[in-house]
N, C-alpha and C positions, 0 to 999 in steps of 0.2 A: 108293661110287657113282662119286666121281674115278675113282680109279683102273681100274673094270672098263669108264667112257666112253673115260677117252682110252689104255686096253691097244694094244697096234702092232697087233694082229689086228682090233682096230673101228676104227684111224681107218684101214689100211689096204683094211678093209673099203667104206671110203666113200671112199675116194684120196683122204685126209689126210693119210697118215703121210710126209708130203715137206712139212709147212708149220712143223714148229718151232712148236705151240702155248704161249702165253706166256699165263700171266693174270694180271691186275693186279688189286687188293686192290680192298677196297669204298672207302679213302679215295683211292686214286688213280681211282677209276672217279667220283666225288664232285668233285673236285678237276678234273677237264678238262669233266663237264659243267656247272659255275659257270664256265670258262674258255670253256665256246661261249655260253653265258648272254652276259656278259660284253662277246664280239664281237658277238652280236646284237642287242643294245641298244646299244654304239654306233655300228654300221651303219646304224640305225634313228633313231639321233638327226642323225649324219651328213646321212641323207637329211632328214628334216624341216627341218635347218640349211640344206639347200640350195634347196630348196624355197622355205623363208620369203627367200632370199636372189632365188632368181625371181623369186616375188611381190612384190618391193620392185622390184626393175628393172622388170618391167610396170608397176608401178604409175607409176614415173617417166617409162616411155614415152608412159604416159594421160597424165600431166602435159605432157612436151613438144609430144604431137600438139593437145594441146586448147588448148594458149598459141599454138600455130601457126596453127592453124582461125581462131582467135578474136582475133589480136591486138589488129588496132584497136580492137574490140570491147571485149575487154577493158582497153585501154589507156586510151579513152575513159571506160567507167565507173569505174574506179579512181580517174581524174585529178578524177571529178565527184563522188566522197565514197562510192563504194559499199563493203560490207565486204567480205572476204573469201568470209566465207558465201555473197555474193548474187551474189560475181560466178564461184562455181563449185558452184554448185547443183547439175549433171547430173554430173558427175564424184564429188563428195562421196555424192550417192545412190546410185549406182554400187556406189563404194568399199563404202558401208555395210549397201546390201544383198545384195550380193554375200558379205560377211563375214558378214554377221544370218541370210542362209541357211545357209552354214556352220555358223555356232554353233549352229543350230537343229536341223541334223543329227548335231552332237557332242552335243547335249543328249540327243535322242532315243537315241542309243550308248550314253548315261552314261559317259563318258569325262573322266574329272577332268582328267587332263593335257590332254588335245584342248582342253576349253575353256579352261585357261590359255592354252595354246599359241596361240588362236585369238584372244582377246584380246589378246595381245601381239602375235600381226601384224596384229590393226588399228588399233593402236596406234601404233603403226612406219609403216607403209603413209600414216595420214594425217599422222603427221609428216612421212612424204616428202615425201608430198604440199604440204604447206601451207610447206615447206624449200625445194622444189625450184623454187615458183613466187612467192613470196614475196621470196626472194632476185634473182630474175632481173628483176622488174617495177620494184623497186625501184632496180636498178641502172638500170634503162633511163629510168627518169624524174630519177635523176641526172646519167644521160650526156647529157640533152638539154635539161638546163639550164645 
């Protein structure tokens, strides 16, 4: 069957006979598609790394625009015994339903890795969070003592 497809009268027949036909075995043709496998799962991880690396910057942005709106605000209830919790209630909500949706649409995919994935950037996300503002408040009721 080889031989009577690629005869110079049938691939000339089809104006093939000017391509220099080459075929490669079952384990080379095995071996470069686990090699695209390969780059497409770390393309694919790539992107979600970058992603989760996004969503941490936004998040830190929520953080510094809300310490700005809010500073007296929250500099005063701080100084007056309030916790963390109480004094970023709309941001923390935010944060956690914004993610609770998410997970609840990786749920519905059944997506084992999504929902680790997704735990771990809210995981992340509210350490930024409670890093990014935590740090800064503290420093400023140092500096003005």
């Amino acid at each position: 069957m080889r031989k009577q497809v690629l005869s110079p009268d049938n691939l000339s027949k089809y104006h093939l006979a000017d391509n220099k036909l080459n075929f490669a075995t079952v384990q080379q043709y095995i071996d470069g598609v686990q090699k695209s496998l390969w780059q497409t799962l770390a393309m694919f991880g790539l992107v979600i790394i970058l992603l989760i690396i996004l969503l941490i910057l936004l998040v830190g942005v929520l953080a510094f625009t809300y310490k700005k709106l809010n500073y007296e605000t929250l500099l005063i209830k701080q100084f007056l015994g309030f916790s963390f919790r109480q004094l970023y209630t709309l941001p923390l909500i935010m944060i956690s339903t914004i993610n609770g949706g998410a997970l609840l649409i990786i749920l519905i995919s059944h997506s084992k890795i999504g929902v680790l994935i997704e735990i771990l950037n809210l995981i992340l996300q509210l350490l930024i969070f409670y890093l990014a503002l935590k740090t800064h408040f503290t420093q400023k009721i140092i500096e003005r003592n």
